[in-house]
ZAMI-601377 format. One record per residue (C-alpha): residue number from 1; chain; x, y, z. Coordinates in nm, 4 decimals, decimal comma. Layout:
N
+-----+----+----------+----------+----------+
!   i ! ch !       xx !       yy !       zz !
+-----+----+----------+----------+----------+
! NUM !  A !        X !        Y !        Z !
...
+-----+----+----------+----------+----------+
***
This chain:
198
+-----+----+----------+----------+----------+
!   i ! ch !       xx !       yy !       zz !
+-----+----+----------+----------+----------+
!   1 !  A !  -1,4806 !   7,5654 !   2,9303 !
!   2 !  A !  -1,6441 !   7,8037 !   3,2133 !
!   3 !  A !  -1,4195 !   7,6291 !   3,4749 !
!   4 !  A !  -1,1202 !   7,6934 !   3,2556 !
!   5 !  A !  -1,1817 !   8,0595 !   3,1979 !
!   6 !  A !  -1,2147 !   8,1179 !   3,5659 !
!   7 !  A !  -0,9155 !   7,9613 !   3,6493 !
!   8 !  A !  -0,7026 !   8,1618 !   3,3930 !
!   9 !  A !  -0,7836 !   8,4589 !   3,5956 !
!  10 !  A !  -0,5405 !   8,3112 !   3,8628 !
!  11 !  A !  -0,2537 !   8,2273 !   3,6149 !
!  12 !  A !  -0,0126 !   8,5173 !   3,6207 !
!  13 !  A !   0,0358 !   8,4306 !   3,2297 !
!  14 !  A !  -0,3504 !   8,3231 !   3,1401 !
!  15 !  A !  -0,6416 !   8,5294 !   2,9662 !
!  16 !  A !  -0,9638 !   8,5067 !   3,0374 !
!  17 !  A !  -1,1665 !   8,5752 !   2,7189 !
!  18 !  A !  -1,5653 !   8,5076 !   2,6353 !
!  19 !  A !  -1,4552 !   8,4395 !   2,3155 !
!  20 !  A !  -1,2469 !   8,0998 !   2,4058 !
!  21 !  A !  -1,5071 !   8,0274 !   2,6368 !
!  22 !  A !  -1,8160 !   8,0101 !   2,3361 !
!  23 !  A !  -1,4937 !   7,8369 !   2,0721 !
!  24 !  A !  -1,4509 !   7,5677 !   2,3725 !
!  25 !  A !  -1,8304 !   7,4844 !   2,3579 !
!  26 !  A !  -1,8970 !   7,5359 !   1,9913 !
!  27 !  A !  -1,6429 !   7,2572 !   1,9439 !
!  28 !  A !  -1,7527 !   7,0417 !   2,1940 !
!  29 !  A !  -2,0759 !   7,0643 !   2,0251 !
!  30 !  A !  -1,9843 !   7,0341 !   1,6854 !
!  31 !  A !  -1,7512 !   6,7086 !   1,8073 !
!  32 !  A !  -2,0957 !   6,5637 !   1,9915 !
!  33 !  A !  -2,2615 !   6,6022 !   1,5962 !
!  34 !  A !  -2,0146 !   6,4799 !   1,4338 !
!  35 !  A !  -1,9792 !   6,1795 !   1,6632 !
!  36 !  A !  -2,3619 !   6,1147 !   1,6331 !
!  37 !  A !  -2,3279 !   6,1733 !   1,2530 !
!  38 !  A !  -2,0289 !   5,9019 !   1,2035 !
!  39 !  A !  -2,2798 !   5,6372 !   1,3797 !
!  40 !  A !  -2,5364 !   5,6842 !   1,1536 !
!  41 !  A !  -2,2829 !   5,6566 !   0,8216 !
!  42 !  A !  -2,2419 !   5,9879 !   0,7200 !
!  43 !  A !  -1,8989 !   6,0456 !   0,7234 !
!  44 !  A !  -1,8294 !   5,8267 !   0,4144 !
!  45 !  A !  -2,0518 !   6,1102 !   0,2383 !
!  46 !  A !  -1,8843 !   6,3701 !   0,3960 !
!  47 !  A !  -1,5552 !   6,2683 !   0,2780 !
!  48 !  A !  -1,7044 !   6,2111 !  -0,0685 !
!  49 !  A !  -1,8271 !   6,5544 !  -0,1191 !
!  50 !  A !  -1,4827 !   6,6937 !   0,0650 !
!  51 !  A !  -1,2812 !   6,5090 !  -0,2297 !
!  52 !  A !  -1,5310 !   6,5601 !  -0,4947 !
!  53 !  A !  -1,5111 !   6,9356 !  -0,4481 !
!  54 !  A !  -1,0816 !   6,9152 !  -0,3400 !
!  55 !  A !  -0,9721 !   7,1553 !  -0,5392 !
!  56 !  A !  -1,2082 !   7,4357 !  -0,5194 !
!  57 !  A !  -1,1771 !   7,4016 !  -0,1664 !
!  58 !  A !  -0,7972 !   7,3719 !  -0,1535 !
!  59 !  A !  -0,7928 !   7,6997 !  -0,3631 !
!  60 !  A !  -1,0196 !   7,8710 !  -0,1186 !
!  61 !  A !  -0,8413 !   7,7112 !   0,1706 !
!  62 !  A !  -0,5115 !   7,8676 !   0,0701 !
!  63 !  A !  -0,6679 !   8,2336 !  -0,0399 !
!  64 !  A !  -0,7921 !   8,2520 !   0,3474 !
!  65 !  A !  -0,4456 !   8,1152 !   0,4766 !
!  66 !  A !  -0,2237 !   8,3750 !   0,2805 !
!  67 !  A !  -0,4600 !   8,6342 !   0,3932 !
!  68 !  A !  -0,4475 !   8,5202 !   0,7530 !
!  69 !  A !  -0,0398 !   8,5199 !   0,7047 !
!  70 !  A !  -0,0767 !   8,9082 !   0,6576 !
!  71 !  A !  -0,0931 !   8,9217 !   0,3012 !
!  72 !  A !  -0,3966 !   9,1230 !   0,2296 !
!  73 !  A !  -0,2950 !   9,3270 !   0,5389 !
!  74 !  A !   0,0111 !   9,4066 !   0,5362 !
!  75 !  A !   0,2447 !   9,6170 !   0,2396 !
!  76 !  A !   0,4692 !   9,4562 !   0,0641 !
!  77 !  A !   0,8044 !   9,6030 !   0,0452 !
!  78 !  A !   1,1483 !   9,5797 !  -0,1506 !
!  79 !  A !   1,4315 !   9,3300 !  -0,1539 !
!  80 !  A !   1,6417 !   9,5971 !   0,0839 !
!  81 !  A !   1,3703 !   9,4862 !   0,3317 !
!  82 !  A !   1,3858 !   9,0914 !   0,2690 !
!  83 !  A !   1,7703 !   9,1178 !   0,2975 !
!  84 !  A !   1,7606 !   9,3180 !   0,6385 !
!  85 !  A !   1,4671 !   9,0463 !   0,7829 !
!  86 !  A !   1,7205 !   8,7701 !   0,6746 !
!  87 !  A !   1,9489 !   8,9158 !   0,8563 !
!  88 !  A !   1,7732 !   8,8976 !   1,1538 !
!  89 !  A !   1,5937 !   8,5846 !   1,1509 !
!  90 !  A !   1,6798 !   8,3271 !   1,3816 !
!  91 !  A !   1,6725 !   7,9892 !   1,3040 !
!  92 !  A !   1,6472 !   7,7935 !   1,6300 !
!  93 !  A !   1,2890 !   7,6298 !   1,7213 !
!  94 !  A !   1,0687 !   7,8286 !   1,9412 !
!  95 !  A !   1,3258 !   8,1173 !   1,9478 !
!  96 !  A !   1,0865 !   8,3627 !   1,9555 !
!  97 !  A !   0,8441 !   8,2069 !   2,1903 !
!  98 !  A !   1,1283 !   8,2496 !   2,4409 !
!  99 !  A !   1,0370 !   8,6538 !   2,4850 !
! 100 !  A !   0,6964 !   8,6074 !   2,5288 !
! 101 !  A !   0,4668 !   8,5011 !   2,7708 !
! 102 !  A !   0,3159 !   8,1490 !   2,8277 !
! 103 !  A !   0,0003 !   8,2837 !   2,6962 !
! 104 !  A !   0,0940 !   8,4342 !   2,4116 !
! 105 !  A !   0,3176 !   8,1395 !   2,3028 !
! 106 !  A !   0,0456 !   7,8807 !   2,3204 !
! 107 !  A !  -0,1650 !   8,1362 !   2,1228 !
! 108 !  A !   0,0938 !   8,1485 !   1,8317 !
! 109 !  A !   0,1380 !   7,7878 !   1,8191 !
! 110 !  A !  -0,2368 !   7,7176 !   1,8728 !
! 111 !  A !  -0,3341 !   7,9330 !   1,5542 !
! 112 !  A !  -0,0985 !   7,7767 !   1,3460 !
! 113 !  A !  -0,2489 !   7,4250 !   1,4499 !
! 114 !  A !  -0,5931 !   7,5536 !   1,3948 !
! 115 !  A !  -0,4748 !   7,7139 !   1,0427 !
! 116 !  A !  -0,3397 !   7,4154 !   0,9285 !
! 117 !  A !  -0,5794 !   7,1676 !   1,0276 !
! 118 !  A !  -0,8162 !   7,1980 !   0,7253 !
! 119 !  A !  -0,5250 !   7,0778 !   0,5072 !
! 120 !  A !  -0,5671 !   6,7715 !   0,7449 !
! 121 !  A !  -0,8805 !   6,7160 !   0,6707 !
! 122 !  A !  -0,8439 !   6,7924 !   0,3155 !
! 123 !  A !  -0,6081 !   6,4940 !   0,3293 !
! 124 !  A !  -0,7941 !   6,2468 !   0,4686 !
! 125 !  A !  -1,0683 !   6,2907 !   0,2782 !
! 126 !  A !  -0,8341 !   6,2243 !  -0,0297 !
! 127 !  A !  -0,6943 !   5,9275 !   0,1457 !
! 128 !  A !  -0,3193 !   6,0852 !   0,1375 !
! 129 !  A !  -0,0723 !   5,9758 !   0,3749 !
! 130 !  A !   0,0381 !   6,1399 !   0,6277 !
! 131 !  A !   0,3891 !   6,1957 !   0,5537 !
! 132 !  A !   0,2825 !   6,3448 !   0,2306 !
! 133 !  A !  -0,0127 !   6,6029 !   0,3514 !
! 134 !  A !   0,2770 !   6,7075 !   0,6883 !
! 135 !  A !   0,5567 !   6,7604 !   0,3768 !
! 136 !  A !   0,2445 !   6,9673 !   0,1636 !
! 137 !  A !   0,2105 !   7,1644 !   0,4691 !
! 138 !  A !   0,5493 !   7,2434 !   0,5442 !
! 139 !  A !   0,6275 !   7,3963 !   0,2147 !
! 140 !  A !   0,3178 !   7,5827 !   0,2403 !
! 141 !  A !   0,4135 !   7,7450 !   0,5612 !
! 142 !  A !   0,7735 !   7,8051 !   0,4035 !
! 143 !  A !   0,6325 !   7,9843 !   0,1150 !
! 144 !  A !   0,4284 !   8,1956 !   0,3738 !
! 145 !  A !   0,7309 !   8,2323 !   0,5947 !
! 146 !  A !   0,9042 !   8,3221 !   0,2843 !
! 147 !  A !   0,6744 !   8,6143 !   0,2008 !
! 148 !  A !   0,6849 !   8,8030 !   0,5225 !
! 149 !  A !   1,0720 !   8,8411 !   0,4528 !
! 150 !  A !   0,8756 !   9,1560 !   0,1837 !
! 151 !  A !   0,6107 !   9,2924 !   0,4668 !
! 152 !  A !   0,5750 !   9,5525 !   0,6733 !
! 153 !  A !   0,5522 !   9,4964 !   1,0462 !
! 154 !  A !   0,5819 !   9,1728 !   1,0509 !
! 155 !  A !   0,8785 !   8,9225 !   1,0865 !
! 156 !  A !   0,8999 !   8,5497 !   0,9521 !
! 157 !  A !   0,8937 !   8,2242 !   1,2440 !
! 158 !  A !   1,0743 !   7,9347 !   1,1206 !
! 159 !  A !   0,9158 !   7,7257 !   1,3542 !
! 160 !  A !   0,5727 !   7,7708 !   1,2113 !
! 161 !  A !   0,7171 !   7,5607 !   0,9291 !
! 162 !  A !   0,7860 !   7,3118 !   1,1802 !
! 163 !  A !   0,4381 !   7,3217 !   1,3517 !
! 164 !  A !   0,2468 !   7,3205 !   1,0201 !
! 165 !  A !   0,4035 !   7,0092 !   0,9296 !
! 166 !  A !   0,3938 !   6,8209 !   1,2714 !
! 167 !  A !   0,0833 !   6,9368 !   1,3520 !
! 168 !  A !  -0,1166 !   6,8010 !   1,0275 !
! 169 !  A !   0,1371 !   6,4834 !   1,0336 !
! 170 !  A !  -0,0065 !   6,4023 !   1,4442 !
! 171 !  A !  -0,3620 !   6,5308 !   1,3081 !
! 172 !  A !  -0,3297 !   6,2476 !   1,0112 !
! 173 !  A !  -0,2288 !   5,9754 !   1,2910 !
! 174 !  A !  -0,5507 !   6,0538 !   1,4672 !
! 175 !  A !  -0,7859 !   6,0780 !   1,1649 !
! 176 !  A !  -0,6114 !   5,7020 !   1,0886 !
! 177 !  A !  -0,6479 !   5,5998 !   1,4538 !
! 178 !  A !  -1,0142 !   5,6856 !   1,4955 !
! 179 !  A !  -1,1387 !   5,5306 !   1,1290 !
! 180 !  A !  -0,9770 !   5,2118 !   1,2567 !
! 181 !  A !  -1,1726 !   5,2450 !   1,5957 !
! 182 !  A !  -1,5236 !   5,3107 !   1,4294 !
! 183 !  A !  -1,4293 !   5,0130 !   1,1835 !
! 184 !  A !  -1,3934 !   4,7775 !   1,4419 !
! 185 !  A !  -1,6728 !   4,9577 !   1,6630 !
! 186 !  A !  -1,9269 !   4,8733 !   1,3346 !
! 187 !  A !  -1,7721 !   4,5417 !   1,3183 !
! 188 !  A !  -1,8515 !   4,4357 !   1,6724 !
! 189 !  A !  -2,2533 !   4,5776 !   1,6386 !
! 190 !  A !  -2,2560 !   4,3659 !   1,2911 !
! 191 !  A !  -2,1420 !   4,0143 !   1,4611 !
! 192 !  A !  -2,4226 !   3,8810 !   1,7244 !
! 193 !  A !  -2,2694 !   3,7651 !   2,0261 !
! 194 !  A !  -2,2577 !   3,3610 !   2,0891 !
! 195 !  A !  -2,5221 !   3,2075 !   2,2571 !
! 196 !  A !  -2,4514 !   2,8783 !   2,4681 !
! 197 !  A !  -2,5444 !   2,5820 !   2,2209 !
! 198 !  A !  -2,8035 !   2,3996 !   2,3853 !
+-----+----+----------+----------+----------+
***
């Protein structure tokens, strides 16, 4: 993470922040516990407690997300202002990512990959499918989408409806991928190798 920071200083387009740097190795920790954590069989508990408790979570999940989509900070305005933002939406992918720089792009689409993750998780530890917990997540994003239509200083992104989906759809893949690795990891320490019959 220290080795990345310094090198965004030389990017025309990068920013170097001590935040990112501390995020990089707080998740490189917390991947190092949870990897130690999965080999001693915790993760079946963890994914107990995650569905046991789904729906108080889900509900606090999506009061954070609408207030992270502006709508605790933000006023809320008429349908004069909905219509006008309609107006000038624009539908094609990454549209607005066009005017922006390279830094500020992969910031945008990073957040909404990091927003949308928990519903990920929140998935697999209910054992949905992927296909259903991307589709969840894509109307989710369009009602947020939606809403910014009404608010002040801010303007709706089709594509985040896009990324929200795709995003928890590849994060789904991965959960799946990795279960079947540790299963067959725990399967290969259980069976003793075959020793040369005398």
């Amino acid at each position: 993470g220290f080795v990345i920071e310094i090198g965004q200083l030389f990017i025309a387009s990068g920013v170097s922040q001590g935040a990112s740097l501390f995020s990089r190795s707080a998740g490189i920790g917390l991947g190092a516990w949870l990897g130690s954590r999965s080999q001693k069989g915790n993760i079946e508990l963890l994914r107990s407690w995650l569905s046991q408790y789904l729906g108080w979570l889900l509900l606090a999940y999506l009061a954070l997300l609408g207030f992270a989509s502006g709508w605790g900070s933000h006023s809320w305005l008429g349908w004069e202002r909905a219509s006008r933002s309609w107006d000038e939406l624009r539908f094609l992918p990454f549209y607005y990512h066009y005017f922006t720089t390279e830094a500020v792009a992969l910031v945008s689409l990073g957040s909404v990959v990091v927003l949308y993750a928990p519903l990920a998780i929140l998935a697999w530890a209910n054992m949905a499918g992927a296909g259903g917990a991307a589709v969840l997540a894509a109307m989710i994003a369009l009602v947020l989408e939606t809403a910014k239509l009404f608010m002040a200083e801010i303007h709706p992104d089709p594509t985040n409806v896009l990324v929200a989906g795709a995003s928890v759809w590849l994060l789904m893949k991965g959960f799946a991928l990795w279960e079947r690795q540790r299963r067959y990891m725990e399967r290969a320490v259980e069976i003793p190798p075959d020793r040369d019959q005398a």
